[in-house]
C-alpha positions as CSV (number, residue, x, y, z in Angstrom):
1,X,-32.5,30.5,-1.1
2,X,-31.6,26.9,0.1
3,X,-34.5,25.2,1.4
4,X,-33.8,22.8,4.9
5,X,-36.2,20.6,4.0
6,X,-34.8,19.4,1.1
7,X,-30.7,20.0,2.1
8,X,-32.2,17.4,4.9
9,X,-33.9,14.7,2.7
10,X,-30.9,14.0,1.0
11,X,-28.7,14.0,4.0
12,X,-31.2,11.2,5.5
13,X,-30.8,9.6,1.8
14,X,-27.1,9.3,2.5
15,X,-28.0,8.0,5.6
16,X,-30.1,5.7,4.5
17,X,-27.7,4.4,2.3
18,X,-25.1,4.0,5.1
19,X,-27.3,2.2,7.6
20,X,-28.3,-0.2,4.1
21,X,-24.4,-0.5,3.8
22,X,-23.8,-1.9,7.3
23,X,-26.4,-4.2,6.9
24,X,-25.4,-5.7,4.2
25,X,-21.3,-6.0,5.4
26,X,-23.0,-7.5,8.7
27,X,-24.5,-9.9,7.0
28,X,-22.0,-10.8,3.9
29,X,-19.7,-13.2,5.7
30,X,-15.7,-12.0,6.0
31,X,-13.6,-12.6,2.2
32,X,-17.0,-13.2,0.2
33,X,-16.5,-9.8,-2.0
34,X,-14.6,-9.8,-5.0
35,X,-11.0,-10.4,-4.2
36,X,-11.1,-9.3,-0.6
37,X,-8.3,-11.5,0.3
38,X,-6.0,-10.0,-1.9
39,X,-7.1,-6.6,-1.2
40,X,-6.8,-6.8,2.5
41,X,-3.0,-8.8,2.3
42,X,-2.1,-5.7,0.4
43,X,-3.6,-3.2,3.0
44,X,-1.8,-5.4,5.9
45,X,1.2,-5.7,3.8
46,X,1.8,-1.8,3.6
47,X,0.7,-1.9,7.1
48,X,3.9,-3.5,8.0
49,X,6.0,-1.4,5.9
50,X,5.7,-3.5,2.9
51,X,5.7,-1.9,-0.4
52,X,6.0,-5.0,-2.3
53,X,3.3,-7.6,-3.1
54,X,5.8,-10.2,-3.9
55,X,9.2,-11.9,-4.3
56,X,8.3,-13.7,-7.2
57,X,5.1,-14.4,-8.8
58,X,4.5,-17.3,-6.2
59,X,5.5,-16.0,-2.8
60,X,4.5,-13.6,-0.8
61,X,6.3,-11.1,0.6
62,X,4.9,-12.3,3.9
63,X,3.7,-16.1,3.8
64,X,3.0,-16.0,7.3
65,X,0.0,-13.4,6.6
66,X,-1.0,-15.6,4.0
67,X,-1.5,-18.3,6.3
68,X,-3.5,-16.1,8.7
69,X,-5.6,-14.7,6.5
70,X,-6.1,-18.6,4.8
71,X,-7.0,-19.9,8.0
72,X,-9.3,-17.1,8.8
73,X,-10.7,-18.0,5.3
74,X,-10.9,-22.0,6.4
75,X,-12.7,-20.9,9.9
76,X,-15.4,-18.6,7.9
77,X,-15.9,-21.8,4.9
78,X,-15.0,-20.0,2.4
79,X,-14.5,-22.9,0.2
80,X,-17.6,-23.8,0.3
81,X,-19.0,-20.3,-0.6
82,X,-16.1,-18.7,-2.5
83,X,-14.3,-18.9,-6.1
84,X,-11.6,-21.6,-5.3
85,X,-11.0,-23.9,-7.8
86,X,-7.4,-25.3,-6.5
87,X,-8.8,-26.0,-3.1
88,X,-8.3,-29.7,-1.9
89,X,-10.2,-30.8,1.4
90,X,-7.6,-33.5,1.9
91,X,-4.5,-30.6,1.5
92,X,-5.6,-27.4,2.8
93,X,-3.6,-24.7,1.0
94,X,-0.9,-22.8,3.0
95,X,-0.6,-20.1,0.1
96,X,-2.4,-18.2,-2.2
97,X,-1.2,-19.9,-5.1
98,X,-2.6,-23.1,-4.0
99,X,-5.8,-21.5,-4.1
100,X,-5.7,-19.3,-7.1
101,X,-4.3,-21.8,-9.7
102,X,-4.9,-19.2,-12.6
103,X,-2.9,-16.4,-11.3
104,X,-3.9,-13.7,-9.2
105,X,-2.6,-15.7,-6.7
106,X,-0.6,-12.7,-4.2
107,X,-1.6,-8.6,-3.3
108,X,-1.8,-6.8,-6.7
109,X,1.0,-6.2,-8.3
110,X,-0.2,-3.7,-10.6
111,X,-3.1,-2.3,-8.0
112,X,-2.7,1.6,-7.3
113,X,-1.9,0.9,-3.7
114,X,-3.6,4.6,-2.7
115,X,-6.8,3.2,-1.2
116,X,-4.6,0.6,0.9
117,X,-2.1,3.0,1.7
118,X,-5.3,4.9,3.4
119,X,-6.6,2.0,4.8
120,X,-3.4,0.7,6.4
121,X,-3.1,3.8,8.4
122,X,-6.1,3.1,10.3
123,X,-6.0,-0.4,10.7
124,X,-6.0,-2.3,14.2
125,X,-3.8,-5.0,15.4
126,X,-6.7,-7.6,15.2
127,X,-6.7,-9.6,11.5
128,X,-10.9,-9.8,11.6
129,X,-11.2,-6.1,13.4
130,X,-9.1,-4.9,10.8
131,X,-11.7,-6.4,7.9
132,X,-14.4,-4.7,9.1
133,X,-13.0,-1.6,9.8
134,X,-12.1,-1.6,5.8
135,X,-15.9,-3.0,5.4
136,X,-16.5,0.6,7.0
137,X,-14.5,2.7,5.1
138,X,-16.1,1.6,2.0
139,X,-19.2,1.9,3.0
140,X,-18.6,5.3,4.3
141,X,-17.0,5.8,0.4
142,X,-20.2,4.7,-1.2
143,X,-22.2,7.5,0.9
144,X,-20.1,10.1,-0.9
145,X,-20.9,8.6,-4.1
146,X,-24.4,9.1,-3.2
147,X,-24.2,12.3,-1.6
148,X,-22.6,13.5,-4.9
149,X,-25.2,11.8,-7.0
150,X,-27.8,14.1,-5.1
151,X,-25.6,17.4,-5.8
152,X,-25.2,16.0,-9.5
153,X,-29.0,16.0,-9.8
154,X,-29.5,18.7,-8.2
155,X,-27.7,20.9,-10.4
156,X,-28.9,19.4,-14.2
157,X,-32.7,18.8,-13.0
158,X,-33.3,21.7,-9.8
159,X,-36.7,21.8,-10.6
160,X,-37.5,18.3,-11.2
161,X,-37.8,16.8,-7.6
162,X,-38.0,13.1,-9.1
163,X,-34.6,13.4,-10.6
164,X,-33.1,15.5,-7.6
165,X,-34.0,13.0,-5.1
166,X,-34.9,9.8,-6.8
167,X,-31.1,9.6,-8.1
168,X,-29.2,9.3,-4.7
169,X,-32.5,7.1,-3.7
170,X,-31.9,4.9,-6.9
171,X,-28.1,4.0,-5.4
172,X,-29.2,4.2,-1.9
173,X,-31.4,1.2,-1.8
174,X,-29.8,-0.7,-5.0
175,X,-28.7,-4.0,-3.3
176,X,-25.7,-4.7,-5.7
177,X,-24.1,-1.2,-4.9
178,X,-24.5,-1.9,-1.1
179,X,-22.6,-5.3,-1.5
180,X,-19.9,-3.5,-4.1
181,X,-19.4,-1.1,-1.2
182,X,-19.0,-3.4,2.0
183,X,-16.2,-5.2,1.1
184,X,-11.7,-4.0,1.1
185,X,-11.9,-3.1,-2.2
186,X,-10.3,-0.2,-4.1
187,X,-13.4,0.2,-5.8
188,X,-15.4,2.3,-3.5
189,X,-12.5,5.0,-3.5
190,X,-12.4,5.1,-7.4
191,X,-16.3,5.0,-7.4
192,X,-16.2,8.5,-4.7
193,X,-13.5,9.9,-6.7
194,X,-15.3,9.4,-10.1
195,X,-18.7,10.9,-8.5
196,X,-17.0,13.9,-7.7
197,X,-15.4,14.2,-11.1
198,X,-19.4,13.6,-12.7
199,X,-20.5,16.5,-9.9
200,X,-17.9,19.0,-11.1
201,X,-19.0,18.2,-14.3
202,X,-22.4,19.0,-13.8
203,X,-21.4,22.5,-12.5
204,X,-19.3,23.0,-15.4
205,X,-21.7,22.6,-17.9
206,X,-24.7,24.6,-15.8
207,X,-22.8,27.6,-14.2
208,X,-19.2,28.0,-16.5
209,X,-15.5,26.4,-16.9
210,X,-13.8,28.9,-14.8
211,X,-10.2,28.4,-14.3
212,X,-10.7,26.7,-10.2
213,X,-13.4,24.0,-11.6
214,X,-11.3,22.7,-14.8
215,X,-7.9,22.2,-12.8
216,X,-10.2,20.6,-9.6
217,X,-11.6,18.9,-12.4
218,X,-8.5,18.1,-13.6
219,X,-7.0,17.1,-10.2
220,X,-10.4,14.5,-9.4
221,X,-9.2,12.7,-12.7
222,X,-5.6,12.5,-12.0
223,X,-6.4,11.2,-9.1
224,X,-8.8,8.6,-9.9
225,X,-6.3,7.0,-12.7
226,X,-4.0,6.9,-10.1
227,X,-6.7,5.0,-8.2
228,X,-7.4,2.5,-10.7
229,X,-6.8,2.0,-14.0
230,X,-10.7,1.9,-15.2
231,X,-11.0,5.6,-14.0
232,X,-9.0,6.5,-17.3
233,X,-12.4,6.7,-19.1
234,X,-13.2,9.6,-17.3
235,X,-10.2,11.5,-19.1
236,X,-12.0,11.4,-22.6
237,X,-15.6,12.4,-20.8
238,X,-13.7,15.3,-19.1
239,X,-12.8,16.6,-22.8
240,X,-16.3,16.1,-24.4
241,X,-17.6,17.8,-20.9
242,X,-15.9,21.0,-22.0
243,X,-16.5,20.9,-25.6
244,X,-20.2,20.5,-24.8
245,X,-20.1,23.5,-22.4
246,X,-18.7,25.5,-24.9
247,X,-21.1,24.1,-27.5
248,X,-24.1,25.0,-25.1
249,X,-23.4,28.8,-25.7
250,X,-23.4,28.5,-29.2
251,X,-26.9,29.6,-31.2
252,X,-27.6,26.0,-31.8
253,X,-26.4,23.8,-29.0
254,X,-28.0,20.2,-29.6
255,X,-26.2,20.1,-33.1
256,X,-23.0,22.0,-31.8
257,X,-23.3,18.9,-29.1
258,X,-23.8,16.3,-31.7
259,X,-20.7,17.7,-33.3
260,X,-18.3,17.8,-30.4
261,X,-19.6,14.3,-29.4
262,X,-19.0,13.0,-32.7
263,X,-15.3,14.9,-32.7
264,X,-14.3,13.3,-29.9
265,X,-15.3,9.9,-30.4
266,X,-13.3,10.4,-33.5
267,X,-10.3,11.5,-31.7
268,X,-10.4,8.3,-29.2
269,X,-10.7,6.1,-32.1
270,X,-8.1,7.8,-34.0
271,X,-6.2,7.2,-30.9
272,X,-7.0,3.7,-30.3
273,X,-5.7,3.2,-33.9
274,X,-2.6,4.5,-34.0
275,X,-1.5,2.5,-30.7
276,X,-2.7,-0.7,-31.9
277,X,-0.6,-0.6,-35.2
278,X,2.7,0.9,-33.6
279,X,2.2,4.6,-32.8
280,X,3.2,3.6,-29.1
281,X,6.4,3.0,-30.4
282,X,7.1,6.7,-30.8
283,X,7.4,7.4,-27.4
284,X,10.2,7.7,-24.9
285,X,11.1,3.5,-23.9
286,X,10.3,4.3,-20.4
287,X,6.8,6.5,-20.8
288,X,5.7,3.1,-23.0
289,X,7.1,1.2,-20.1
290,X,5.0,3.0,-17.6
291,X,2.2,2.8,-19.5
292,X,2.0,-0.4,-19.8
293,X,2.9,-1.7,-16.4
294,X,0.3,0.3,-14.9
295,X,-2.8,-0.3,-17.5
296,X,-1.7,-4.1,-18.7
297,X,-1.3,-7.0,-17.3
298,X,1.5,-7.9,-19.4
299,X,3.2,-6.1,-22.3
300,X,1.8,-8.3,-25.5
301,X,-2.2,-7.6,-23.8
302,X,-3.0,-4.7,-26.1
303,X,-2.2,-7.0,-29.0
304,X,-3.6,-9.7,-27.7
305,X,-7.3,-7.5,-28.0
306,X,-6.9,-6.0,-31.1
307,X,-6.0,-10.0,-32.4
308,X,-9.4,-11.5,-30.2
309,X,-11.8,-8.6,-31.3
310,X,-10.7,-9.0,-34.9
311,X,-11.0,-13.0,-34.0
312,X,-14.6,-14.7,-35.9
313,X,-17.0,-15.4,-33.1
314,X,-16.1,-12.3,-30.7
315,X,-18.8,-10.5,-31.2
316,X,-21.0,-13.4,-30.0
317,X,-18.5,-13.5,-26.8
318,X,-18.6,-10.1,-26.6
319,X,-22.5,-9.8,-26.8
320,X,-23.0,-12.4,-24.0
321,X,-20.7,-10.0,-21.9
322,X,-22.4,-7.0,-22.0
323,X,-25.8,-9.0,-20.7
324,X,-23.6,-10.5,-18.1
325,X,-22.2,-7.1,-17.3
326,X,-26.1,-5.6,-16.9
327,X,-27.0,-8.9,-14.4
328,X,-23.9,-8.0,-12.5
329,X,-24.8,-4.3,-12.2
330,X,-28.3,-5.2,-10.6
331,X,-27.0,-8.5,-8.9
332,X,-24.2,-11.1,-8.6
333,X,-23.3,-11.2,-5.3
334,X,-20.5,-13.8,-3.4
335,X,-17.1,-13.8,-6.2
336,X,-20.0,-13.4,-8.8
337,X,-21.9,-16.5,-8.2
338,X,-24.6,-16.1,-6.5
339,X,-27.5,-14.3,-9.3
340,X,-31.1,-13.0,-9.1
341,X,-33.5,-14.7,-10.5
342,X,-33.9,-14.2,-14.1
343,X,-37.2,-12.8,-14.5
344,X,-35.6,-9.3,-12.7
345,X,-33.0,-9.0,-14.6
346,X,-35.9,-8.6,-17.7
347,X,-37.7,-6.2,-16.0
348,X,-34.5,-4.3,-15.2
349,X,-33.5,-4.7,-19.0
350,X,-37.3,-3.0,-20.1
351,X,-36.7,-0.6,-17.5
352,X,-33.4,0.5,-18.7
353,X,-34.7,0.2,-22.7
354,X,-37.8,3.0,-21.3
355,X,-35.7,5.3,-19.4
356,X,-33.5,4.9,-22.8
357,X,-36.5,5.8,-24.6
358,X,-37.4,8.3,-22.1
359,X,-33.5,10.1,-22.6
360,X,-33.9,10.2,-26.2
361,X,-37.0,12.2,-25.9
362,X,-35.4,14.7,-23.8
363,X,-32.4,15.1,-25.9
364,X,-34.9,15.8,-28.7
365,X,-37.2,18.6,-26.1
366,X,-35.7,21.8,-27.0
367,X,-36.9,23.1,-24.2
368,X,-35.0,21.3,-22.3
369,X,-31.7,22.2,-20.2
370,X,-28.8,22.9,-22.9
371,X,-26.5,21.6,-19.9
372,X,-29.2,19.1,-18.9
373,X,-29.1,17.9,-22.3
374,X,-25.3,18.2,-22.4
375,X,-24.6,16.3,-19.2
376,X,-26.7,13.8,-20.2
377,X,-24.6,13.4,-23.4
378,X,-21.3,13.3,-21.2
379,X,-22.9,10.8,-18.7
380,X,-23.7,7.6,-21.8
381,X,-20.9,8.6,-23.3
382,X,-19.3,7.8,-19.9
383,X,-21.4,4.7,-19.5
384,X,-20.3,3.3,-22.7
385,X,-16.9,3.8,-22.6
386,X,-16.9,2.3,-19.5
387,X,-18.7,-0.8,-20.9
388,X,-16.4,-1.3,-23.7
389,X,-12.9,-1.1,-21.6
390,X,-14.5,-3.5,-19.2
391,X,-14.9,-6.1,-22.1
392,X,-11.8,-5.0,-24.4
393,X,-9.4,-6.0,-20.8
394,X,-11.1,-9.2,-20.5
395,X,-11.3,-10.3,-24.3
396,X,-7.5,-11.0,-23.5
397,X,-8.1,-13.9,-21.2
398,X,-10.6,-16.0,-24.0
399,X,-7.5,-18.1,-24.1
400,X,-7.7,-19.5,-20.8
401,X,-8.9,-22.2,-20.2
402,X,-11.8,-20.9,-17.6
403,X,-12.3,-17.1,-19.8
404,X,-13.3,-14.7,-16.4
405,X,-16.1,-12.8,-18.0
406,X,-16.3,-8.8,-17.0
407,X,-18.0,-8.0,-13.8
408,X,-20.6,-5.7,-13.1
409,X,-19.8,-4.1,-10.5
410,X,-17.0,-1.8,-13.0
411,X,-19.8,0.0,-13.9
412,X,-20.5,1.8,-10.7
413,X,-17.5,4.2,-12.2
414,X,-20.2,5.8,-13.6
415,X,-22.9,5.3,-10.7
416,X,-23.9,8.6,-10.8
417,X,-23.9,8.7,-14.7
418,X,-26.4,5.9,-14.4
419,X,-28.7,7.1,-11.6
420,X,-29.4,10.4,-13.4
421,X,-30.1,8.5,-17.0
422,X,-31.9,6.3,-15.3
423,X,-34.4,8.8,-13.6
424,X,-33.8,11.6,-16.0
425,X,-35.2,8.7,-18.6
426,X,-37.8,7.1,-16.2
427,X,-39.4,11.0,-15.3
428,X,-39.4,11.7,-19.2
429,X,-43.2,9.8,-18.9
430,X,-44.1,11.1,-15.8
431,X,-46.5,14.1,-15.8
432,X,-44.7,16.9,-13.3
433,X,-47.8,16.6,-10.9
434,X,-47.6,12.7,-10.3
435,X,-43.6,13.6,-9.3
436,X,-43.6,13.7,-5.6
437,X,-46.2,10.7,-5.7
438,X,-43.5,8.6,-8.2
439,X,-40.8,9.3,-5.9
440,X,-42.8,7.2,-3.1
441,X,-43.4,4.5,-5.7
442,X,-39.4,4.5,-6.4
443,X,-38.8,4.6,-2.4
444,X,-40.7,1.3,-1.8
445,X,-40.0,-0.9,-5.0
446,X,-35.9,-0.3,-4.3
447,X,-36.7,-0.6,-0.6
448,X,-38.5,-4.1,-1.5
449,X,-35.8,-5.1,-4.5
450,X,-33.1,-4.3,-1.3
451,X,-34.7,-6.8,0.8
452,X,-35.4,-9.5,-1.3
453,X,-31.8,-9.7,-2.4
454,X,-30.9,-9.8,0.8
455,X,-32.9,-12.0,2.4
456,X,-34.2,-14.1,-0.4
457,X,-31.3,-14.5,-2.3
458,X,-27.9,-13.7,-0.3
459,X,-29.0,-14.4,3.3
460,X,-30.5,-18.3,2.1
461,X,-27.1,-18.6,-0.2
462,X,-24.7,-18.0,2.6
463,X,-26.7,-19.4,5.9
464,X,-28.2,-22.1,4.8
């Protein structure tokens, strides 16, 4: 029997979560998320009728919305805020490439245009009312992702209300996924796509992979490629999904789990290898084509990661990354420039290595969940594989002469993934009776983390 009590405390979660969202894209002045101007020329652009980003890699299809959307940029000081490095005072730039210097510089070429194709159907005539009605959407995306977190939770860990409703809480007041989701971005639309993908997951592995849920399943994925690129991760952590629900009704399911994990890491490696020394080649000249239009930035970028990661003094690159990539998860607000102090990004790095700790022990509790313990197995795999194509796209770039470092924000693909590690991990410590009374404790330390990135960091940064 469904209880209303709790159907309700997640629906005020979301809500919550959306009222934190339009705080945050009130206060965030307009083009100060990642690569909003480029997002919303592209949304404008198919607003018009466009369907190209560019005549040539310089010019715009439309310079005059360039323009607009510069001086809107010159009227809200972006220069003075934003990631601008070809900006001159005594010139002011009457094109994206004047501004962007290293490329970039125009609407994505190589951008799934599905979220802008959505967005440009809504938007108004007005270029500032048309920002914030974006700012909306995506903030409306980011409640999904949390209201699928909750039904995630809900069905791995039913009984364990700290899990259940401390997940969706965990996103709901995180500051750095409110500011990833109140800005034109096609990231919230991956991110909602991807949560529903971890959600039918979750009812995979706990009620059965009936025919219905593995093509939905299949359909979620499709369509989150086709959304961005990233989302192609959650192809192999569909696979291991169903291997682990079939391994779940064997006799022994934590070593028929280790066994399909194990497979198909094997089988993406295998993969991996046989690309980078010329298996690609194989294949029809226009599927390779395809390919690599729409997951590379140019055709020689594949090579160019194999050559870097084989390259002496990656790893060291690489290392420094992945701790860039966790500060940028919990904060690294503005076009990544604007960090929390360093002391919390310790603290969130012990609390990650204990609810590490505390997923390890669960994994090794056989009374635990076999789908529990299977989705949590999908869920890092997820998270890591995530991680790595992050770094692998931008190990391509250490030739340039400013190397743009992985963001953290590319991890809230697996947002959900993260949530229910992160409690399932944290609760691992808890006794069951101090649950309810945790849940508060979670409540106010993300409500107070929330604020003080707000108002301490982000609010003094951009107001000052």
């Amino acid at each position: 029997m469904i209880d209303p009590r709790r159907t309700l405390l997640l629906g005020r979660i979301v809500l919550l979560a959306l009222v934190n969202g339009l705080l945050w894209a009130a206060v965030i002045p307009p083009w100060q998320t990642p690569d909003e101007p480029k997002h919303f020329e592209f949304v404008r652009l198919m607003r018009s009728g466009d369907v190209l980003a560019f005549t040539t890699e310089a010019e715009s299809a439309d310079p005059a919305l360039q323009q607009e959307i510069l001086a809107s940029m010159d009227q809200h000081h972006f220069w003075w805020y934003g990631r601008s490095p070809g900006y001159d005072p005594e010139k002011p730039p009457e094109r994206f490439a004047d501004v962007w210097l290293l490329g970039g510089h125009t609407a994505l070429a190589r951008t799934s245009p599905v979220y802008h194709w959505l967005l440009a159907r809504i938007q108004p005539r007005g270029l500032l009312t048309g920002l914030y009605v974006g700012r909306i959407v995506s903030i409306l995306l980011g409640g999904l992702v949390i209201l699928f977190a909750g039904l995630t939770a809900r069905e791995l860990f039913p009984d364990n209300h700290l899990i259940r409703y401390g997940t969706p809480l965990f996103l709901a007041l995180h500051p750095m996924f409110a500011f990833a989701h109140a800005g034109v971005n096609n990231d919230p639309l991956v991110n909602a796509l991807a949560a529903l993908a971890f959600w039918l997951v979750a009812r995979l592995l706990v009620r059965g992979g009936t025919l219905s849920r593995l093509l939905l399943l299949a359909i979620v994925t499709v369509a989150a490629v086709a959304t961005k690129r990233i989302a192609v991760v959650l192809v192999p952590s569909a696979i291991l999904a169903i291997l682990l629900w079939r391994a779940t009704r064997s006799r022994r399911p934590l070593l028929a789990a280790i066994g399909w994990t194990v497979a198909v890491l094997a089988l993406v490696a295998v993969g991996a290898w046989w690309w980078a020394f010329g298996g690609g080649q194989a294949l029809p000249q226009q599927w390779r084509w395809n390919v690599v239009q729409y997951f590379f930035n140019d055709p020689a970028q594949w090579d160019e990661i194999v050559a870097y990661l084989r390259a002496p003094g990656t790893p060291t690159v690489v290392a420094e990354w992945l701790w860039r990539i966790h500060n940028g998860f919990w904060g690294s607000f503005g076009w990544d420039l604007i960090p929390l102090p360093t002391p919390l990004y310790l603290l969130a790095a012990l609390i990650g290595l204990i609810a590490a700790a505390g997923v390890v022990r669960r994994m090794l509790d056989r009374g635990a969940s076999a789908p529990a313990r299977a989705g949590l197995v999908v869920f890092g795999t997820a998270v890591v594989l995530t991680a790595a194509a992050a770094v692998a796209f931008f190990v391509a770039y250490l030739d340039l002469a400013y190397p743009v470092p992985p963001q953290g924000r590319y991890l809230y693909l697996c947002a959900v993934p993260i949530a229910v590690l992160v409690l399932a991990g944290l609760s691992a410590w808890v006794p069951e009776r101090l649950h309810l009374r945790s849940l508060t404790v979670l409540a106010v330390t993300m409500l107070l983390f929330d604020l003080l990135a707000l108002f301490g960091v982000v609010v003094p940064f951009f107001y000052r």
